[in-house]
Backbone as a printed PyTorch tensor [residue, N CA C, xyz], in Angstrom:
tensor([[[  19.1400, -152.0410,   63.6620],
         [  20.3600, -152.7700,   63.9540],
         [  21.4620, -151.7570,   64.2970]],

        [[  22.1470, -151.8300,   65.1450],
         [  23.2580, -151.3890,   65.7400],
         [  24.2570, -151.2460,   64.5230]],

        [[  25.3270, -149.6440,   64.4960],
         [  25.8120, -150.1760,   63.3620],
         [  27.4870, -149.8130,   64.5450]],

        [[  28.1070, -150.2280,   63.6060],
         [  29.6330, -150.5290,   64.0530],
         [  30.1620, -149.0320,   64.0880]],

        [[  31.4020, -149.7110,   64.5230],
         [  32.7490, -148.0380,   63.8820],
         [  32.8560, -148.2290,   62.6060]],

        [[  32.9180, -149.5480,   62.3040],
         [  33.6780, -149.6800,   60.9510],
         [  32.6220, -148.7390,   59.3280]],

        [[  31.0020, -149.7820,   60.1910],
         [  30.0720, -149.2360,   59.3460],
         [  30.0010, -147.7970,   59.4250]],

        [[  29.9970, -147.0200,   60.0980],
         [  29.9100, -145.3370,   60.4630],
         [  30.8550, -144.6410,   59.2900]],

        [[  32.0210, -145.1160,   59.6630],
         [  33.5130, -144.6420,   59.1140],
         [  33.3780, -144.6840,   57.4710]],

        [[  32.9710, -145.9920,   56.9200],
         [  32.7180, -146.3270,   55.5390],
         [  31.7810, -145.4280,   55.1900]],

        [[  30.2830, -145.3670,   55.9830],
         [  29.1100, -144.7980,   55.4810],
         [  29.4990, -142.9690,   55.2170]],

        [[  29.9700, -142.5320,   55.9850],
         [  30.5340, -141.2080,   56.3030],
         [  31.9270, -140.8330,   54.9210]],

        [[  32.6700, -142.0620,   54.9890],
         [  33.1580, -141.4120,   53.6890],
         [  32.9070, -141.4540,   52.5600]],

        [[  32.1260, -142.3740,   51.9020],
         [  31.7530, -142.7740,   51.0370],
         [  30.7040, -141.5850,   50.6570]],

        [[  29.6980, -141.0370,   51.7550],
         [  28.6350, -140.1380,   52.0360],
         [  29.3850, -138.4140,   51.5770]],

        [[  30.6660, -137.8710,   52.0170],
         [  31.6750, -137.0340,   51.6350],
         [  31.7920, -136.8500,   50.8080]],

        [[  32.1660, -137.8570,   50.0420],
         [  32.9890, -138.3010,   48.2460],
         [  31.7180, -138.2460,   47.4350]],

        [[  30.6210, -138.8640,   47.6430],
         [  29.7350, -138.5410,   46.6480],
         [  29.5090, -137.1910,   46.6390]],

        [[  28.9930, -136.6630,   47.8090],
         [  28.6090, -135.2530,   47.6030],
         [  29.5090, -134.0330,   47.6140]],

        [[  30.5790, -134.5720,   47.5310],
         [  31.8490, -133.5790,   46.6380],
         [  31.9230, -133.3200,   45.6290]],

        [[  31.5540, -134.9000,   45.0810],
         [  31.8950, -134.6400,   43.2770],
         [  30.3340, -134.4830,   42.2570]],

        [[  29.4810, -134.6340,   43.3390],
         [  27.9890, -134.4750,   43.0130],
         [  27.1690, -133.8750,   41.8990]],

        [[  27.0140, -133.8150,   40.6110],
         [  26.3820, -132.5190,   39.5530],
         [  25.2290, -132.5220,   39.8580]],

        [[  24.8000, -131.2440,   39.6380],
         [  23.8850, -130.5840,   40.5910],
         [  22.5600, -131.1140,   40.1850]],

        [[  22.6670, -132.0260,   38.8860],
         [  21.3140, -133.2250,   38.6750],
         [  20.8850, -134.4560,   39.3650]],

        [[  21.6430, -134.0400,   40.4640],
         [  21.0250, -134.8600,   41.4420],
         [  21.4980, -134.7630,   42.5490]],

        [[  21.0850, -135.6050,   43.7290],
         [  21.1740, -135.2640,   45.2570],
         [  21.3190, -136.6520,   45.9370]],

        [[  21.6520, -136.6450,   47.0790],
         [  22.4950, -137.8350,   47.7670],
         [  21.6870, -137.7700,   48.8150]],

        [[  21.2080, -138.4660,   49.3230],
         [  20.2890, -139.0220,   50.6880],
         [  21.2350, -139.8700,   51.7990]],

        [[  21.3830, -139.8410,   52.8410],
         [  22.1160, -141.0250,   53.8430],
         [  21.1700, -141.2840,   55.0030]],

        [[  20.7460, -142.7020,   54.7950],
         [  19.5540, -142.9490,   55.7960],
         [  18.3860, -141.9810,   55.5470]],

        [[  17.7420, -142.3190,   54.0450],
         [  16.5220, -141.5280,   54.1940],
         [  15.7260, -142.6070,   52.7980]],

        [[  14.3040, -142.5810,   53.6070],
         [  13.6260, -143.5710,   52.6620],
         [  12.8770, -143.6740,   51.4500]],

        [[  12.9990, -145.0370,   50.5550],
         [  12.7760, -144.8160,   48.9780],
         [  11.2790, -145.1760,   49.6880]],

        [[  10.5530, -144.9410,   48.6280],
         [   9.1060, -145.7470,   48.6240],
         [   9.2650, -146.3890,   47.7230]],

        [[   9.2070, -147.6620,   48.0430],
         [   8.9060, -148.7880,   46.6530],
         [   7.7420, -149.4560,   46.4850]],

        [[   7.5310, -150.1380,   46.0170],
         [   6.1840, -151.1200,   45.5450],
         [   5.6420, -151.4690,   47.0450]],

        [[   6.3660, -151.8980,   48.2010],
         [   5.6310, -152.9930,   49.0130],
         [   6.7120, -152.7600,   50.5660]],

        [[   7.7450, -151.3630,   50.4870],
         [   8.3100, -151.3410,   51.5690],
         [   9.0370, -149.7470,   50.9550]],

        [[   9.4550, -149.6640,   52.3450],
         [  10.0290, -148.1070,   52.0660],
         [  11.7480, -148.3140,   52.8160]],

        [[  12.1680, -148.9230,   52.1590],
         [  13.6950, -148.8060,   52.6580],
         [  14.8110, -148.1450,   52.9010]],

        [[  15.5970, -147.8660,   53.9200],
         [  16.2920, -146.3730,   54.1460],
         [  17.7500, -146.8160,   54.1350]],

        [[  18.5740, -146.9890,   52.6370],
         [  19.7090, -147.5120,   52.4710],
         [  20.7520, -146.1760,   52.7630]],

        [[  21.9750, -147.0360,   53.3230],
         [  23.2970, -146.3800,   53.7580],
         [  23.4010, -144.7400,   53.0050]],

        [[  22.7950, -145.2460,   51.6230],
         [  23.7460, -143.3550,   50.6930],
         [  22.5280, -144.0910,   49.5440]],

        [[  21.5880, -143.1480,   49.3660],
         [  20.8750, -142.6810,   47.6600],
         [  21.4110, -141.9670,   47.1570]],

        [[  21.5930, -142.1490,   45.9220],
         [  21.5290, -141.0070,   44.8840],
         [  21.0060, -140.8620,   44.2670]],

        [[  20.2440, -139.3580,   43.5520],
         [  19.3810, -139.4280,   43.4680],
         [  18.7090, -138.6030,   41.7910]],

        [[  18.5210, -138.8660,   40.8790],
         [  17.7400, -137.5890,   39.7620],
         [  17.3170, -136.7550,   40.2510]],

        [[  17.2110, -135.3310,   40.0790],
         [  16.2670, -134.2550,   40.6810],
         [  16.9770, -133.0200,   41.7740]],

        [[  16.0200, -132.9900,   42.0250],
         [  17.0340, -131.7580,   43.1520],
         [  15.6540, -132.1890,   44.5090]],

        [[  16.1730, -131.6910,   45.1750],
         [  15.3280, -132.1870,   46.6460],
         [  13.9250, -131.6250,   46.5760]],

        [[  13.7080, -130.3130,   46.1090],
         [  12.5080, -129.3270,   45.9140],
         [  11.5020, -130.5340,   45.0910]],

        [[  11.8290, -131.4090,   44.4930],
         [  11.0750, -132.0200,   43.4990],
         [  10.5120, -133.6210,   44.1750]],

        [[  10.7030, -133.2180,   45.5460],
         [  10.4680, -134.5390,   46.8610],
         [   9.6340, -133.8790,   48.1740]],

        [[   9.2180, -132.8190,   48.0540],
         [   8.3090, -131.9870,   49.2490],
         [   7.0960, -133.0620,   49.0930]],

        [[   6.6210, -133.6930,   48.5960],
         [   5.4780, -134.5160,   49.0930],
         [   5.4220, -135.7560,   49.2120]],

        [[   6.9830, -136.5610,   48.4720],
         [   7.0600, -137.8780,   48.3630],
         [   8.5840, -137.4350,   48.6180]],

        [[   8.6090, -139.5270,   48.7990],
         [   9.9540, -139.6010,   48.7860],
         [  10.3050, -140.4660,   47.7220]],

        [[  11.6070, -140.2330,   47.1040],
         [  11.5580, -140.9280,   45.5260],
         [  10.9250, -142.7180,   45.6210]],

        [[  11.1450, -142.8320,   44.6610],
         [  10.3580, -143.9940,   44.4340],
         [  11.5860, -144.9140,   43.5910]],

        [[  12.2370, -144.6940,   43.3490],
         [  13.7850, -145.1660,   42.5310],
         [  14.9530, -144.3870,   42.7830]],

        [[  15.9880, -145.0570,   42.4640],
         [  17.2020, -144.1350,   42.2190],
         [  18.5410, -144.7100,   41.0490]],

        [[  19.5510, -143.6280,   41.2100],
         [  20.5410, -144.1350,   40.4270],
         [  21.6560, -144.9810,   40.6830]],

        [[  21.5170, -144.8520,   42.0170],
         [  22.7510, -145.6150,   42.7450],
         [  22.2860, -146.0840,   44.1880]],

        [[  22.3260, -146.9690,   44.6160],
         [  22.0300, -147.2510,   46.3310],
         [  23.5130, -148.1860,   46.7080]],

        [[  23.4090, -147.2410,   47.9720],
         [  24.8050, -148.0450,   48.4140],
         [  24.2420, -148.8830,   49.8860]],

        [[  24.7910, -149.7770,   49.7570],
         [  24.5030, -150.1360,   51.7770],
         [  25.9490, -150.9140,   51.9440]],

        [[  26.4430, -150.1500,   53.1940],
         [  27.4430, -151.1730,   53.8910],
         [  26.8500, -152.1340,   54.5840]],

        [[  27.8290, -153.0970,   54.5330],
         [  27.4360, -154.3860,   55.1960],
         [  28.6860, -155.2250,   55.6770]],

        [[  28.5190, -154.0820,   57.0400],
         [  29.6660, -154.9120,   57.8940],
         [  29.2260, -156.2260,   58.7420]],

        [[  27.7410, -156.4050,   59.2290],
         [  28.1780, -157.8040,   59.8330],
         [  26.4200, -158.0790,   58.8790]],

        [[  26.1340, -158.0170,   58.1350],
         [  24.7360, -158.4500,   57.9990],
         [  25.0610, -158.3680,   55.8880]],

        [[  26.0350, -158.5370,   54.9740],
         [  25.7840, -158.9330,   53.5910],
         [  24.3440, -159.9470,   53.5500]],

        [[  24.4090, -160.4700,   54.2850],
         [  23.2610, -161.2660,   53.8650],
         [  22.0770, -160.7300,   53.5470]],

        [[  21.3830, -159.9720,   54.7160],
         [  20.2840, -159.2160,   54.7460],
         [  20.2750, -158.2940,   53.6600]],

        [[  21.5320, -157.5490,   53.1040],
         [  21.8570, -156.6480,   52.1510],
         [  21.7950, -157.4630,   50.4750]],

        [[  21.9410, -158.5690,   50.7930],
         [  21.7210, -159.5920,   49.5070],
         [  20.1840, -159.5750,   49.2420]],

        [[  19.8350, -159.5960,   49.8530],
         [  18.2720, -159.8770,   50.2890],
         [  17.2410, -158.5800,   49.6530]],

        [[  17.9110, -157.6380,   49.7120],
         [  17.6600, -156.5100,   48.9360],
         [  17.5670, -156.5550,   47.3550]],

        [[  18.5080, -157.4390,   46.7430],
         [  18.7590, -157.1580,   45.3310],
         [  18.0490, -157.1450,   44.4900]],

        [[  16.6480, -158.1240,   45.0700],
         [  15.6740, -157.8820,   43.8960],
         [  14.6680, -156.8320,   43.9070]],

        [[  14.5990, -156.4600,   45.5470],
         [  13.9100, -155.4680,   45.8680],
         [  14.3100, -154.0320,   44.9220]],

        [[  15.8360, -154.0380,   44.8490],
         [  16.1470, -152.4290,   44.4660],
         [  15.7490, -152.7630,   42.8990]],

        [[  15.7890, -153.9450,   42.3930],
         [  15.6710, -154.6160,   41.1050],
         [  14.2920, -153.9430,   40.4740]],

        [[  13.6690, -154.5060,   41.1360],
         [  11.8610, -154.2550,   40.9240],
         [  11.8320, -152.4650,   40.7530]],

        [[  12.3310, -152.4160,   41.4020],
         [  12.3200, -150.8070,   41.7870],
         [  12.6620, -149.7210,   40.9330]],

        [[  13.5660, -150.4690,   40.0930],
         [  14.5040, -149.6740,   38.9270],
         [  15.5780, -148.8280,   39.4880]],

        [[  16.1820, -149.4700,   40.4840],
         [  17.1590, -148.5600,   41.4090],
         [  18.5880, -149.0780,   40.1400]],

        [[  19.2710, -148.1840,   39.1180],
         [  20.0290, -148.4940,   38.3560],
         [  21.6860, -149.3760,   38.7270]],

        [[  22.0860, -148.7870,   39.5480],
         [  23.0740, -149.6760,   40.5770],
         [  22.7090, -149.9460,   41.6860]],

        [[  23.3770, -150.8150,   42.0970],
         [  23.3730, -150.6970,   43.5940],
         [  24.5420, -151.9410,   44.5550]],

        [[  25.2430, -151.0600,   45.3940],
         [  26.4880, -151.6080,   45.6670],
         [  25.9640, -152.1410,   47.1930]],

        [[  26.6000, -153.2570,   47.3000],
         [  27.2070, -153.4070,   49.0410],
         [  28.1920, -153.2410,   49.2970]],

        [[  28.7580, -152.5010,   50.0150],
         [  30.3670, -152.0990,   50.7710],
         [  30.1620, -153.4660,   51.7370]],

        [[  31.5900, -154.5040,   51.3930],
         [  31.6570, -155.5240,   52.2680],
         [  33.0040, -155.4300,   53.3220]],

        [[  32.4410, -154.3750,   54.2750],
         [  33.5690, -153.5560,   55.0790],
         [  34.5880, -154.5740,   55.7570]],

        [[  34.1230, -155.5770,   55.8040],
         [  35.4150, -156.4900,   56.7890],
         [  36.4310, -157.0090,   55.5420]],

        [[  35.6130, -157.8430,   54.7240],
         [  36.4550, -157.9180,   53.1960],
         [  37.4940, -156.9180,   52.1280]],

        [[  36.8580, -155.9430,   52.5460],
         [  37.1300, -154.9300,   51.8400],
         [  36.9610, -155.0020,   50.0560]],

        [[  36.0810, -155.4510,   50.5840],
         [  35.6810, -155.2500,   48.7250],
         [  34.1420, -154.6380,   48.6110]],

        [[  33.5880, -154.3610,   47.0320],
         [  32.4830, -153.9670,   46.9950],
         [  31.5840, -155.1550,   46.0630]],

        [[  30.2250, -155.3780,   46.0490],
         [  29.6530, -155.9430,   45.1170],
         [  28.6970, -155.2190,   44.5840]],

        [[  29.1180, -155.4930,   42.8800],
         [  27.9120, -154.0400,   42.1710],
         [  26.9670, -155.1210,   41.5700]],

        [[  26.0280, -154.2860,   41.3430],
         [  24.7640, -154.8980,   40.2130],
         [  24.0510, -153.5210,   39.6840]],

        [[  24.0800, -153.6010,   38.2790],
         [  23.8510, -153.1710,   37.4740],
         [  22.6820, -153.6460,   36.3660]],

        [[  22.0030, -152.6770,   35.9630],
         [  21.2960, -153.2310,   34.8140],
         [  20.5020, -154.0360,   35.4670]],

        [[  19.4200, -153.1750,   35.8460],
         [  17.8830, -154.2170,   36.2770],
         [  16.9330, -154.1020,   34.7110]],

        [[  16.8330, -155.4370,   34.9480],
         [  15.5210, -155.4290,   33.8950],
         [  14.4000, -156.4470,   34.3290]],

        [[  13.6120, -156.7440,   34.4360],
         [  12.4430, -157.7440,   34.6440],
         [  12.3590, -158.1630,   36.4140]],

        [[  12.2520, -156.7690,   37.2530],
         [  12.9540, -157.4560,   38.7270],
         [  14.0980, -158.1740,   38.9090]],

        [[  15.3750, -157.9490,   37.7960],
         [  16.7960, -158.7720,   38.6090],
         [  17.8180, -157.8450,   37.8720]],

        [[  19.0060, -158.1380,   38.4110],
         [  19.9460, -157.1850,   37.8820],
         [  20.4800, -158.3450,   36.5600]],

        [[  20.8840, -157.4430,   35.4210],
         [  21.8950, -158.3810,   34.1790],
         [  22.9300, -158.6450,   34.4780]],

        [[  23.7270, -157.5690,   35.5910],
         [  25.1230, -157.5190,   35.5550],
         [  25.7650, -157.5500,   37.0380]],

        [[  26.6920, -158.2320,   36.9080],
         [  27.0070, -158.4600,   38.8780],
         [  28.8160, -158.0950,   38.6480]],

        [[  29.2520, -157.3870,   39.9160],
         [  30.8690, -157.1460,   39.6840],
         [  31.1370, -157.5750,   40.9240]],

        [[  32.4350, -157.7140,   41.2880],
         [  32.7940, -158.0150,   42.2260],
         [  34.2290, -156.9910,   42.6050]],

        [[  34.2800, -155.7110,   43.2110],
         [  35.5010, -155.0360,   43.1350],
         [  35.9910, -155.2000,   44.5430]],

        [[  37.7100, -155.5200,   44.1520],
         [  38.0470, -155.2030,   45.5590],
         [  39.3400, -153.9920,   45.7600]],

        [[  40.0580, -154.3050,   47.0060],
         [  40.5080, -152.7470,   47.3330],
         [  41.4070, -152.5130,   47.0440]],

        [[  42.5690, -152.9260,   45.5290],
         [  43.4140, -152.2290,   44.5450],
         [  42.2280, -152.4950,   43.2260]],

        [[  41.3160, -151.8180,   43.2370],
         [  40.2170, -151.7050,   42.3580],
         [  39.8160, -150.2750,   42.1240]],

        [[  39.5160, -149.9180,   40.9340],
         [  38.4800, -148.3960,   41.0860],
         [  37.3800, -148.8610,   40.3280]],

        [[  36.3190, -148.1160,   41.0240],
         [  34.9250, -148.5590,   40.6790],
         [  34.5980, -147.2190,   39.9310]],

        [[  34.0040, -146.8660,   39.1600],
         [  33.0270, -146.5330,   38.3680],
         [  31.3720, -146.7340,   38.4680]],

        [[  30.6730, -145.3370,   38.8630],
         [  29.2700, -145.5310,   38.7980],
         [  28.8180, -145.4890,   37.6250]],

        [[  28.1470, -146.2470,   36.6560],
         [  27.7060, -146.6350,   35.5290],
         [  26.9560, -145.4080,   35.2500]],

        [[  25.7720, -145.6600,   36.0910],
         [  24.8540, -143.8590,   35.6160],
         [  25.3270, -142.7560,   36.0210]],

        [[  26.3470, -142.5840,   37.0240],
         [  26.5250, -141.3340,   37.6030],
         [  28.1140, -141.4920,   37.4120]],

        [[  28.8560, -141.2240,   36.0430],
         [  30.4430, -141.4380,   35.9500],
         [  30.9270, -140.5540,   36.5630]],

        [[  30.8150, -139.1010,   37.3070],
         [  31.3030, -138.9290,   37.9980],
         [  32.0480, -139.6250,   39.3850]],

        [[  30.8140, -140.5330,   40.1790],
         [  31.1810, -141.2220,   40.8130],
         [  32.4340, -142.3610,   40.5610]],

        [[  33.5850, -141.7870,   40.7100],
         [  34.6500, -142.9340,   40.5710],
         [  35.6660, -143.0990,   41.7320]],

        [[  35.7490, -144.0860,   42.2050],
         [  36.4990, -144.2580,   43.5610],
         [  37.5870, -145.7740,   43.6390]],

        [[  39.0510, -144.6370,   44.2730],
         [  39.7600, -146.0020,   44.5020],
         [  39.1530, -146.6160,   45.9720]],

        [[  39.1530, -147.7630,   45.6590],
         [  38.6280, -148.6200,   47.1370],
         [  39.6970, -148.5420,   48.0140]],

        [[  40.8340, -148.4430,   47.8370],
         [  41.7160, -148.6730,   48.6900],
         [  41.9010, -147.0300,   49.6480]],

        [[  41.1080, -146.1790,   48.9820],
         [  40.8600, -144.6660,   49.5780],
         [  39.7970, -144.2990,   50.5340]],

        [[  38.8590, -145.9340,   50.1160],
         [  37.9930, -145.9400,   51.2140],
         [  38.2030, -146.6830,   52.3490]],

        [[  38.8760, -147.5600,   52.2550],
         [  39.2390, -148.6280,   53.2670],
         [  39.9460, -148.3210,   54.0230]],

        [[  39.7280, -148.0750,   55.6530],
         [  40.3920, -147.9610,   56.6270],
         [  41.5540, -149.2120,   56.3400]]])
């Protein structure tokens, strides 16, 4: 799918900011694919446990955070949730770039997430597993 300006702009800063504030226990992927149970999906920004050396023959199989923008397609990105669920992917956000807000889910257990947020852009988000990750939305939002 074709992605926008808007999607580029979001994916790119969001992609910056993580790997600025990054500890060196883990690593950030943009457009590069998980292997999961039954598909190998290549979301907007991974993050990741490990250091890259510890992926020379695979590509992870979970993560701590998955982000995907979703400037004209949330839906398809909804569509994901149980997928990253199953997966044990610990967060995982959609950037809803025209809205300007984000939607988190947190806490997978049994293939579904426990916990759903809804942040928007006089909001700061907090990555649950990775507290470094903390961002005002309104810093991301064009």
């Amino acid at each position: 799918m074709a992605k926008s300006p808007l999607h580029r702009i979001l994916a790119k800063r969001l992609y910056d900011f993580i790997v600025s504030i990054l500890p060196n226990v883990f690593f950030v992927l943009k457009e590069e694919p998980l292997t999961l149970a039954d598909s190998e999906p290549e979301p907007d920004i991974s993050v990741v446990r490990g250091a890259e050396a510890d992926f020379l023959t695979a590509h992870p199989s979970t993560a701590e955070l998955v982000v995907e923008i979703a400037v004209s397609s949330p839906t398809l990105d909804r569509q994901n949730v149980l997928l990253y669920a199953e997966a044990g992917v610990k967060e995982y956000w959609i950037v809803l770039g025209r809205e300007r807000k984000i939607e988190v889910y947190r806490k997978p257990e049994g293939g579904r997430y426990l916990e759903t947020a809804l942040f928007e852009a006089n909001d700061t988000l907090q990555c649950s597993t990775v507290p470094e990750i903390r961002i005002r939305l309104g810093e991301l939002f064009p």
